[in-house]
The first five atom37 places (N, CA, C, CB, O) and aatype in JSON, in Angstrom:
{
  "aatype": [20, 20, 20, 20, 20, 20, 20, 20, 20, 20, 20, 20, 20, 20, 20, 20, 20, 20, 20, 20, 20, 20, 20, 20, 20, 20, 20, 20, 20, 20, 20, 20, 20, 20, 20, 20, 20, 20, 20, 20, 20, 20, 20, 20, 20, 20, 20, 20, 20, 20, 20, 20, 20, 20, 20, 20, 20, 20, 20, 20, 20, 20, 20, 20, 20, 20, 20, 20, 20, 20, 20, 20, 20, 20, 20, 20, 20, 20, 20, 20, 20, 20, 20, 20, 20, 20, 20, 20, 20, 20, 20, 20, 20, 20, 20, 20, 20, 20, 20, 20, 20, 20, 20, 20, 20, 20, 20, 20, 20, 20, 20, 20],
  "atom_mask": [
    [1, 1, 1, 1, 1],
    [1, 1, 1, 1, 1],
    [1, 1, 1, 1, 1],
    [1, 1, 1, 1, 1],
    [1, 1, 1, 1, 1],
    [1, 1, 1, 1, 1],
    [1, 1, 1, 1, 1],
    [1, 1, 1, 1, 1],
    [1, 1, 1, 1, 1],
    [1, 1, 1, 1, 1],
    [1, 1, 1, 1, 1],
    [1, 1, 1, 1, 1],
    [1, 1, 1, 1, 1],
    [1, 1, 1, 1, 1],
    [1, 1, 1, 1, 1],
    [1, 1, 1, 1, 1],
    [1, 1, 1, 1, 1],
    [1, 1, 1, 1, 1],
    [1, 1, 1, 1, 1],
    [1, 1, 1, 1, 1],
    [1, 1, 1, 1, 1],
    [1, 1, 1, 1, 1],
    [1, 1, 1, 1, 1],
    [1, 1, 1, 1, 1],
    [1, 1, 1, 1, 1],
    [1, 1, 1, 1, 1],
    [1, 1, 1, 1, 1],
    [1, 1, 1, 1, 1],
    [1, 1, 1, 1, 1],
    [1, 1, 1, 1, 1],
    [1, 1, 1, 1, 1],
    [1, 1, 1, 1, 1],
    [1, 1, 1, 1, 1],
    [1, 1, 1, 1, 1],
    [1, 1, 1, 1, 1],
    [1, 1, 1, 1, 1],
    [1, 1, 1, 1, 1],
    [1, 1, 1, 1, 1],
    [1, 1, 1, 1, 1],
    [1, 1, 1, 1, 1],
    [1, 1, 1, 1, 1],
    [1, 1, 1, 1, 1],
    [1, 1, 1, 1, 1],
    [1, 1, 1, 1, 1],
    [1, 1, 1, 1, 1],
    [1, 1, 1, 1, 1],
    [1, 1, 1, 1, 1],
    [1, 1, 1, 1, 1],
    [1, 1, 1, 1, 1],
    [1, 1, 1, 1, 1],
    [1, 1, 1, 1, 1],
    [1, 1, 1, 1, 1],
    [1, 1, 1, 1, 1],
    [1, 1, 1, 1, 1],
    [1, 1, 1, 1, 1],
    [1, 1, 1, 1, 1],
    [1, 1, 1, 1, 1],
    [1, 1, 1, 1, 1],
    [1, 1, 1, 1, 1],
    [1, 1, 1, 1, 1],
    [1, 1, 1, 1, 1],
    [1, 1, 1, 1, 1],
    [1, 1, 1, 1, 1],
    [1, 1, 1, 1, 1],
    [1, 1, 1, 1, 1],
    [1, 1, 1, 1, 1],
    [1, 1, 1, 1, 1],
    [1, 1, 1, 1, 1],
    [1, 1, 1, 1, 1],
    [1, 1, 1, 1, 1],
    [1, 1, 1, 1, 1],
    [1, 1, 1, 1, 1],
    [1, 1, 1, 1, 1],
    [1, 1, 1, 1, 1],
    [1, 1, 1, 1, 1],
    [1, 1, 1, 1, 1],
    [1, 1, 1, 1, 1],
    [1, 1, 1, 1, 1],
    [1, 1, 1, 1, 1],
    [1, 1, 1, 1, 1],
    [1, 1, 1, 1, 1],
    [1, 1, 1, 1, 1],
    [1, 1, 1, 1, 1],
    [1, 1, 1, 1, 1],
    [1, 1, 1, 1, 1],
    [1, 1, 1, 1, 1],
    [1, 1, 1, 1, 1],
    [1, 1, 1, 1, 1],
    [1, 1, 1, 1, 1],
    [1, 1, 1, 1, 1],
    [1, 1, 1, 1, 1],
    [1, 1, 1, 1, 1],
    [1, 1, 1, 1, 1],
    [1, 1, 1, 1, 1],
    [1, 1, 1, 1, 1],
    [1, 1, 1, 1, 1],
    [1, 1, 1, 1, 1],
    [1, 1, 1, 1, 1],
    [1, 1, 1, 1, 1],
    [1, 1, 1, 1, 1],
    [1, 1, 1, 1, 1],
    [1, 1, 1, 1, 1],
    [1, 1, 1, 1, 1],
    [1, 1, 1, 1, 1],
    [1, 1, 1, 1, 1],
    [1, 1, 1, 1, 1],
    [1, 1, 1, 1, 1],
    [1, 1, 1, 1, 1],
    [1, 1, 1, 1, 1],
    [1, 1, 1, 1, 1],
    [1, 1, 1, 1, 1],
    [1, 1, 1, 1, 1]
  ],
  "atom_positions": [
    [[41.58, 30.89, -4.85], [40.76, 31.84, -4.13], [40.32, 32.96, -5.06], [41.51, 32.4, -2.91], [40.93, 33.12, -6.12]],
    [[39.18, 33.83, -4.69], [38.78, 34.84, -5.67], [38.42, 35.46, -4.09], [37.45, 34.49, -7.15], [38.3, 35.08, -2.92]],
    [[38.33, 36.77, -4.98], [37.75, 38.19, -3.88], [36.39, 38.09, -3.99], [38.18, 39.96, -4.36], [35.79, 37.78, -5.01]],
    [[35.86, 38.38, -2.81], [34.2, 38.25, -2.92], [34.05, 40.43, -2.8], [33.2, 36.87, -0.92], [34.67, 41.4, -2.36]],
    [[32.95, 40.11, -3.45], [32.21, 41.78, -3.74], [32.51, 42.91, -2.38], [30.11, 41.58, -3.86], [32.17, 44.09, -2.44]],
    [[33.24, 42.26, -1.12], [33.33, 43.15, 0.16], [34.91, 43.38, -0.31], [32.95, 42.33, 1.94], [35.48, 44.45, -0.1]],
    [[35.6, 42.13, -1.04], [37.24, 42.34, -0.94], [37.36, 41.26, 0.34], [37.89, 44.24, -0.52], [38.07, 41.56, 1.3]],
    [[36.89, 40.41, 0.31], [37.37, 39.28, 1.61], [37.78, 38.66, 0.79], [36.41, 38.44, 2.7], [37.59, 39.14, -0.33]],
    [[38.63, 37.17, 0.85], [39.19, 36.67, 0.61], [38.15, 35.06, 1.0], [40.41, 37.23, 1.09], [38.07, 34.72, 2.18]],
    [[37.26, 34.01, -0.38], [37.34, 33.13, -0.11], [37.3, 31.95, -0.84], [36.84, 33.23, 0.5], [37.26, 31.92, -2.07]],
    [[37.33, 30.77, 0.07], [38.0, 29.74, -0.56], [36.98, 29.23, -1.61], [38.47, 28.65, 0.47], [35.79, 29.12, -1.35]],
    [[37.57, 28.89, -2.94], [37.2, 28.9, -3.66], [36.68, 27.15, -3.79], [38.01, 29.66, -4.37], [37.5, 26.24, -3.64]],
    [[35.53, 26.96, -4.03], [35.11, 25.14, -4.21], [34.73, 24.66, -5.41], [33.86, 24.62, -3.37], [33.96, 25.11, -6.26]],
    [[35.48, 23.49, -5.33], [35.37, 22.43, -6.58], [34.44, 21.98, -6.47], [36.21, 21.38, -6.8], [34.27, 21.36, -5.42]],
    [[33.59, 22.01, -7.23], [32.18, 21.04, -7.07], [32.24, 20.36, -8.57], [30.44, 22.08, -6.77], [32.71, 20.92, -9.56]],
    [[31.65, 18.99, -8.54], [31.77, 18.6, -9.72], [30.06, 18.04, -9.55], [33.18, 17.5, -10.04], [29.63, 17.37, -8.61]],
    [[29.22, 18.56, -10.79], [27.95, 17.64, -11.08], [27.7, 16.85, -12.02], [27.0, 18.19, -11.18], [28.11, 16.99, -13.18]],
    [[26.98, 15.93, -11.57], [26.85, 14.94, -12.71], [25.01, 14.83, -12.75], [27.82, 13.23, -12.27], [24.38, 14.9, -11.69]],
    [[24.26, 14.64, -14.16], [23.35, 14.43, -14.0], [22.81, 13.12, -14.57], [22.93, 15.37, -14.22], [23.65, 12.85, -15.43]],
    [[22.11, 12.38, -14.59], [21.49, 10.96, -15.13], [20.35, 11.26, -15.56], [21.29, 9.79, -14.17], [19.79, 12.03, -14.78]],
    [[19.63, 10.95, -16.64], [18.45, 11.1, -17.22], [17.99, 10.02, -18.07], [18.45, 12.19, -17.87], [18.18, 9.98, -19.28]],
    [[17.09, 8.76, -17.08], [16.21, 7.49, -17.47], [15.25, 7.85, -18.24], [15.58, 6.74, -16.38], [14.54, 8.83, -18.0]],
    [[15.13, 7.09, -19.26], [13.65, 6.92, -19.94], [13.37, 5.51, -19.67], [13.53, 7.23, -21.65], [14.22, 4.72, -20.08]],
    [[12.09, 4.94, -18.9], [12.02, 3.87, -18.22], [10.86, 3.18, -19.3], [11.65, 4.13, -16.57], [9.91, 3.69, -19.9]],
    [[11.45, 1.63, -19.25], [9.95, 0.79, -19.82], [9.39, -0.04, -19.02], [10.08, -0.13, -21.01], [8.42, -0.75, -19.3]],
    [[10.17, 0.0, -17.6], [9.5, -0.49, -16.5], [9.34, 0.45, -15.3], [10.14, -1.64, -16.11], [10.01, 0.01, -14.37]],
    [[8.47, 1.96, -14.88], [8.86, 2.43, -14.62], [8.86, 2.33, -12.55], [8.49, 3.22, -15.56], [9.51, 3.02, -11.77]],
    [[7.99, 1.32, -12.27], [8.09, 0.36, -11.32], [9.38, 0.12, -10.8], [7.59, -0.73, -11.76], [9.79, 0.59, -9.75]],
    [[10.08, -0.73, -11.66], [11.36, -1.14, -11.48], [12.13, -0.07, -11.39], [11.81, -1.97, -12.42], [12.66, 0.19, -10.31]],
    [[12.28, 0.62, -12.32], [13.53, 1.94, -12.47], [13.65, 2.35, -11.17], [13.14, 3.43, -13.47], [14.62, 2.37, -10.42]],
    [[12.19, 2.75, -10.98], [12.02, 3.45, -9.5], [12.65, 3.1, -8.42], [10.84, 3.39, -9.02], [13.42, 3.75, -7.71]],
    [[12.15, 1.72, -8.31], [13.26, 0.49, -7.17], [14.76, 0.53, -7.24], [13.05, -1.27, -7.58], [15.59, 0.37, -6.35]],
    [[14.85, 0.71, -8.13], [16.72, 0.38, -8.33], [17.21, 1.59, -7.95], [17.45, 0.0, -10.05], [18.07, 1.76, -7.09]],
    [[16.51, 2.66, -8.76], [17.39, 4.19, -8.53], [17.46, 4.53, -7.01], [16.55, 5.65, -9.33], [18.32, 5.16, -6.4]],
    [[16.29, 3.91, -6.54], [15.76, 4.58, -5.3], [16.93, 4.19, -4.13], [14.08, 3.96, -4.89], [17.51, 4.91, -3.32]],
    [[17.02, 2.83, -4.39], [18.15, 2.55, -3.9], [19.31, 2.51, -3.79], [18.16, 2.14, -3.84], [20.03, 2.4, -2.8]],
    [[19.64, 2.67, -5.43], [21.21, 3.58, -5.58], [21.45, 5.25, -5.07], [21.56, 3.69, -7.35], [22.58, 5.69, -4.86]],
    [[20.18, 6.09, -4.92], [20.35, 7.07, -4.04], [20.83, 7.13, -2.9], [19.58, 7.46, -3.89], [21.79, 7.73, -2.43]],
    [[20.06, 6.43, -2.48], [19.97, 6.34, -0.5], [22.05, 5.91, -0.17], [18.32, 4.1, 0.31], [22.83, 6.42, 0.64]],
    [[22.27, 4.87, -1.13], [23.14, 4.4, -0.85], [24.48, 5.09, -1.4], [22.88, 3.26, -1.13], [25.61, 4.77, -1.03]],
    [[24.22, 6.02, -2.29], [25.08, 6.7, -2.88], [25.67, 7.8, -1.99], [24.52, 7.14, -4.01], [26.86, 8.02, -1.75]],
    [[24.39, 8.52, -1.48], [24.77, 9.59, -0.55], [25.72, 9.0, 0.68], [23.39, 10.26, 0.03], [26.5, 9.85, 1.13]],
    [[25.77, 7.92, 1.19], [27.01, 7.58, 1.89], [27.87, 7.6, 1.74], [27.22, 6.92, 2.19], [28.72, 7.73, 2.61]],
    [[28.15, 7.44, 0.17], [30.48, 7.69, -0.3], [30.51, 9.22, 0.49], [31.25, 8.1, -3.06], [29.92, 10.14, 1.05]],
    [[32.03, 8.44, -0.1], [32.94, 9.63, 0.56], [32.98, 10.19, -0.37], [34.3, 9.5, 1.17], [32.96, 9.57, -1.43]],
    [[33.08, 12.22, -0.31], [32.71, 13.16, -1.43], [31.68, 13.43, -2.15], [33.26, 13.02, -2.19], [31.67, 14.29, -3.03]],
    [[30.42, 12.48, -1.7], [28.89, 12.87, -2.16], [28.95, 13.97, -1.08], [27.44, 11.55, -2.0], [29.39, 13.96, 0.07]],
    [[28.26, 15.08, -1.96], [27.39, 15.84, -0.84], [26.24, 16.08, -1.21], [27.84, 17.08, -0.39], [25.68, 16.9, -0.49]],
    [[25.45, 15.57, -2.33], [24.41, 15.74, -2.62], [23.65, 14.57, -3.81], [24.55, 17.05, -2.92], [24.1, 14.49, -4.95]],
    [[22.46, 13.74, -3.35], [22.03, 13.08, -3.99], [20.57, 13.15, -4.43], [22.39, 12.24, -3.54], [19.82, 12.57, -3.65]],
    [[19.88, 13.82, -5.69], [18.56, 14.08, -5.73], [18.08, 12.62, -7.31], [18.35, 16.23, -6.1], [18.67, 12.27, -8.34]],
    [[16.62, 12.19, -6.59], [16.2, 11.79, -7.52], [14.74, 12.24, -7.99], [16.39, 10.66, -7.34], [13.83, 11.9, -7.24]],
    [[14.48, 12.81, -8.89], [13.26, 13.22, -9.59], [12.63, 12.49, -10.39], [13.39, 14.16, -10.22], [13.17, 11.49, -10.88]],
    [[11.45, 12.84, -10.65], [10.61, 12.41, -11.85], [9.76, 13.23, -12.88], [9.77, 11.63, -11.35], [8.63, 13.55, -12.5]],
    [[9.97, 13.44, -13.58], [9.17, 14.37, -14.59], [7.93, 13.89, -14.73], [9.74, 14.47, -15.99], [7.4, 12.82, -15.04]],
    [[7.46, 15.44, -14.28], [5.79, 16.03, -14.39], [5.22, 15.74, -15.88], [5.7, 17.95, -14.14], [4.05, 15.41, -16.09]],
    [[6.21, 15.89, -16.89], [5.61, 16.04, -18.46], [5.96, 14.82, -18.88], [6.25, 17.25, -19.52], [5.1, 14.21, -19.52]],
    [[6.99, 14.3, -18.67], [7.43, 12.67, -19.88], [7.33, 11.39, -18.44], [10.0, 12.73, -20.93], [8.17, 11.02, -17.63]],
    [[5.87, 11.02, -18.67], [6.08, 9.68, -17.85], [7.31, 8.9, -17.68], [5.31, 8.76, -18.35], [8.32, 9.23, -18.32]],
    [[7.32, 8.21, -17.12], [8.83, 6.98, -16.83], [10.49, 8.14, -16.93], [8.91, 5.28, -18.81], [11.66, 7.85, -16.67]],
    [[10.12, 8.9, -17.22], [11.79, 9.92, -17.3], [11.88, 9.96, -15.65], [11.71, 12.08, -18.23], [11.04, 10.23, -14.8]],
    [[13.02, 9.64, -15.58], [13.66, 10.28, -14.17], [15.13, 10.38, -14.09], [13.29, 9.42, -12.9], [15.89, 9.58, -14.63]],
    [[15.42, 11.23, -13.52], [16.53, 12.44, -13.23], [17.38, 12.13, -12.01], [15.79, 13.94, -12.94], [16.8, 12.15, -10.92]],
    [[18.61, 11.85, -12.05], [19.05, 11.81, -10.49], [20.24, 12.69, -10.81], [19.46, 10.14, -9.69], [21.01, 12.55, -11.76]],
    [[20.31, 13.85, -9.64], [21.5, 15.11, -9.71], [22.39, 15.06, -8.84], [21.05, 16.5, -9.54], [22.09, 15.77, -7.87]],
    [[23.43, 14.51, -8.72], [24.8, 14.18, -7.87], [25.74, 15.54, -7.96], [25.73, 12.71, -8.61], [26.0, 16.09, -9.04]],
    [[26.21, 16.02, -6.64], [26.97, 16.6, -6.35], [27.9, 16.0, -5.51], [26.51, 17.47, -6.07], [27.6, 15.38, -4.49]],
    [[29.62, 16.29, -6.15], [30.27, 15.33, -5.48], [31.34, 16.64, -5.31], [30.67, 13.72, -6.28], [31.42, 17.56, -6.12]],
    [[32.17, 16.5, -4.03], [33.43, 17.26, -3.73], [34.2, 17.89, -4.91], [34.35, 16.37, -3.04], [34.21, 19.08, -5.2]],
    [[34.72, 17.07, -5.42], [35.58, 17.2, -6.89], [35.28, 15.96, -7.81], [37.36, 17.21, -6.62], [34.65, 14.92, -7.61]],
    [[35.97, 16.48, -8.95], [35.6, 15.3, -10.23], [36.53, 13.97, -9.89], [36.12, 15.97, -12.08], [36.33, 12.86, -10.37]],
    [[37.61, 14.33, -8.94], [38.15, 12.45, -8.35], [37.0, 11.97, -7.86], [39.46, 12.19, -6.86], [36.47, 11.09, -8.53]],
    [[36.3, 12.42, -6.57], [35.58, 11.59, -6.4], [34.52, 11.26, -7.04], [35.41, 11.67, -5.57], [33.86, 10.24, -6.85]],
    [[34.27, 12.29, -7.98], [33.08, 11.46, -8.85], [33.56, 10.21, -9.71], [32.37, 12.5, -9.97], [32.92, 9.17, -9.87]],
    [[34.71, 10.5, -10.17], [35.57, 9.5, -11.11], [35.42, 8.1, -9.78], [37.69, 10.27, -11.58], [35.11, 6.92, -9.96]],
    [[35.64, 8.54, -8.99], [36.3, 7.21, -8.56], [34.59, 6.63, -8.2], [37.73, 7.32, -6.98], [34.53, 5.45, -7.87]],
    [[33.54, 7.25, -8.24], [32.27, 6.46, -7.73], [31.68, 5.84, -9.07], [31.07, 7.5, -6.9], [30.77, 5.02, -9.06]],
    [[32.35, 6.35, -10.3], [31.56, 5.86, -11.28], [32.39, 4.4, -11.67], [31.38, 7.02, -12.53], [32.03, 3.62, -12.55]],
    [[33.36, 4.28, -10.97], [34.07, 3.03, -11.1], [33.65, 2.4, -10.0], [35.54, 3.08, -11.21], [34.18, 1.3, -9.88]],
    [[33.13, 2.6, -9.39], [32.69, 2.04, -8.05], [31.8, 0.28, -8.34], [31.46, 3.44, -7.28], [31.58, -0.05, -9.5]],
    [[31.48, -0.43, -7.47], [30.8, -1.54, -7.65], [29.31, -1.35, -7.6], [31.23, -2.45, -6.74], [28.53, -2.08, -8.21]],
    [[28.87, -0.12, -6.7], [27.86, 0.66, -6.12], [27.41, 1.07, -7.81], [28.43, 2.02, -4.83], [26.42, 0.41, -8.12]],
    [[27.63, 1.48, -8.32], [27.58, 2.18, -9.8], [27.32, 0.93, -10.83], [29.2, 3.07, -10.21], [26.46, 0.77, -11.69]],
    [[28.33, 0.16, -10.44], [28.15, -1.14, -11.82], [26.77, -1.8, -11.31], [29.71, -2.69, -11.9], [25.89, -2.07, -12.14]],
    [[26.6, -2.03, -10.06], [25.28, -2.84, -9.77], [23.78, -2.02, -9.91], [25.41, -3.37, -8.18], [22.67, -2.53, -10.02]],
    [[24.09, -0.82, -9.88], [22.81, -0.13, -10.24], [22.73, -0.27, -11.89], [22.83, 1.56, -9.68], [21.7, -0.55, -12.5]],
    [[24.27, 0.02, -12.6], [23.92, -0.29, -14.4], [23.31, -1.63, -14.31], [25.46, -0.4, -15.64], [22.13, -1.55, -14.66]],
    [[23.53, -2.36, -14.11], [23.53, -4.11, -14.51], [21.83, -4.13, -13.95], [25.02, -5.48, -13.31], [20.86, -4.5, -14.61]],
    [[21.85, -3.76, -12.95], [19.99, -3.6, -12.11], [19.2, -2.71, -13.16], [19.89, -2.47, -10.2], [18.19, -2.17, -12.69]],
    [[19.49, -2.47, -14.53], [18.47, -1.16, -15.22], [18.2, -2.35, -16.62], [19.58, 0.96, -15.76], [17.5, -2.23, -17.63]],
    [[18.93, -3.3, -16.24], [18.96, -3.92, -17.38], [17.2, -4.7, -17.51], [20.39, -5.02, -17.3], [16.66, -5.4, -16.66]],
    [[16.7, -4.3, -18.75], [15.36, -4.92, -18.58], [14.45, -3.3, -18.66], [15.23, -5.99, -16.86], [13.35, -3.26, -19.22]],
    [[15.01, -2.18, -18.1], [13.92, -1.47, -17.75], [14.38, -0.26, -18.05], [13.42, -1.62, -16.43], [14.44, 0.6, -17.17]],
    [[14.79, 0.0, -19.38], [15.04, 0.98, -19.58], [14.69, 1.42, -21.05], [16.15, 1.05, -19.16], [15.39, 0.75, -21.81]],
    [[13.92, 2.23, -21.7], [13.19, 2.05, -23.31], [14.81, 2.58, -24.06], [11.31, 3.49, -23.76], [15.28, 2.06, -25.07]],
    [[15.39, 3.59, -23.37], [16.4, 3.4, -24.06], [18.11, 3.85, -23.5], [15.93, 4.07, -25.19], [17.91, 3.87, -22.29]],
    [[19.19, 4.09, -23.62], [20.35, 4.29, -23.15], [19.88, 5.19, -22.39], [21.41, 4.57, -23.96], [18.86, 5.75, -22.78]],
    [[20.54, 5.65, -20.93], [20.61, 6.77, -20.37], [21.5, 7.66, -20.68], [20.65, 6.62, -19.34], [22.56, 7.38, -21.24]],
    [[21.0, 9.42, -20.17], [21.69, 10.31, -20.89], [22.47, 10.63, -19.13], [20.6, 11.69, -21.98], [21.99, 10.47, -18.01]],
    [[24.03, 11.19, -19.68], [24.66, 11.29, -18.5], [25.73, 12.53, -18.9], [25.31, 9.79, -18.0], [26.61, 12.67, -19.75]],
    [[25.32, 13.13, -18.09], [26.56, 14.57, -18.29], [27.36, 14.57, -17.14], [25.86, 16.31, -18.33], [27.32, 13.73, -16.23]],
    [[28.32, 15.83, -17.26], [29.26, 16.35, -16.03], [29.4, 17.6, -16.15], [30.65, 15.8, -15.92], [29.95, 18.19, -17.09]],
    [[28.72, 18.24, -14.83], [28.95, 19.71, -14.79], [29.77, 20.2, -14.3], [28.23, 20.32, -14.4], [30.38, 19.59, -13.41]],
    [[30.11, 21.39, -14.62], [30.94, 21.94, -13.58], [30.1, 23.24, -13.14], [32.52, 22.28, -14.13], [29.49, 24.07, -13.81]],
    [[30.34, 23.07, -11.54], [29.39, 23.37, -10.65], [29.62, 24.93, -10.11], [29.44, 22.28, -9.52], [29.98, 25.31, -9.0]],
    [[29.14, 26.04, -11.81], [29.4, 27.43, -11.42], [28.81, 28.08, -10.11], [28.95, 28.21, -12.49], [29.4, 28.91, -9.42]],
    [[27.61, 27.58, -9.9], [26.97, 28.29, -8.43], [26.3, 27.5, -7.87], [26.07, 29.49, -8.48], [25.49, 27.99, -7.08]],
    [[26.32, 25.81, -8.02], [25.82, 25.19, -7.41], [26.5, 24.44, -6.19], [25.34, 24.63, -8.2], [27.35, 23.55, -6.22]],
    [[25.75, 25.22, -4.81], [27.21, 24.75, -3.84], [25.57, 24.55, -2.58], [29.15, 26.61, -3.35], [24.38, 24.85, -2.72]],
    [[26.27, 23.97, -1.56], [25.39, 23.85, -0.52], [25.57, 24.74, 0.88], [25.44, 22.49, -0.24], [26.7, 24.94, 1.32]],
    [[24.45, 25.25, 1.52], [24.63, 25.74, 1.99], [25.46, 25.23, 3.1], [23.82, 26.18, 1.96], [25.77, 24.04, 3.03]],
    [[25.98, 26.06, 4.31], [26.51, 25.2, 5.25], [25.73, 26.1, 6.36], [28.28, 24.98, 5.29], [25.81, 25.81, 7.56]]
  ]
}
């Protein structure tokens, strides 16, 4: 817990982010696969947030920004089957490796 600026007392949240960043050589396809690992992602347990973008400036780049409860459940979705079938589905359509971080989620929280 931390003191908020009144002196209340609150609970303090783990948020863990992760971001994905495609450079696509099919960007058709990419689109299809991600699109559908979104939709379907946001159903685990401990997603609370699933965004997929596309960049305005670098054709075929796209971005998907996961917010998950804590870093277990992100751990445990990147082992997931949901996860291996979207890698194995990029195969063919991707110009090169995807870039993949993990944030830790200083002020990124959702509203309630």
């Amino acid at each position: 817990m931390r003191d908020s600026p009144a002196g209340d007392r609150a609970d303090e949240v783990e948020l863990a982010v992760v971001t994905m960043r495609f450079d696509a050589s099919d960007a058709a396809g990419l689109n299809a696969v991600l699109s559908k690992y979104v939709v379907l992602t946001r159903m685990v347990d401990g997603c609370r947030n699933v965004d997929l973008c596309a960049s305005v400036t670098q054709p075929g780049r796209m971005l998907i920004v996961q917010k998950w409860d804590d870093a277990a459940a992100q751990r445990t979705h990147f082992d997931s089957s949901l996860m291996v079938e979207m890698a194995e589905s990029c195969d063919g359509l991707l110009a090169s490796a995807p870039d993949i971080d993990l944030w830790d989620g200083l002020s990124a929280h959702d509203l309630f």
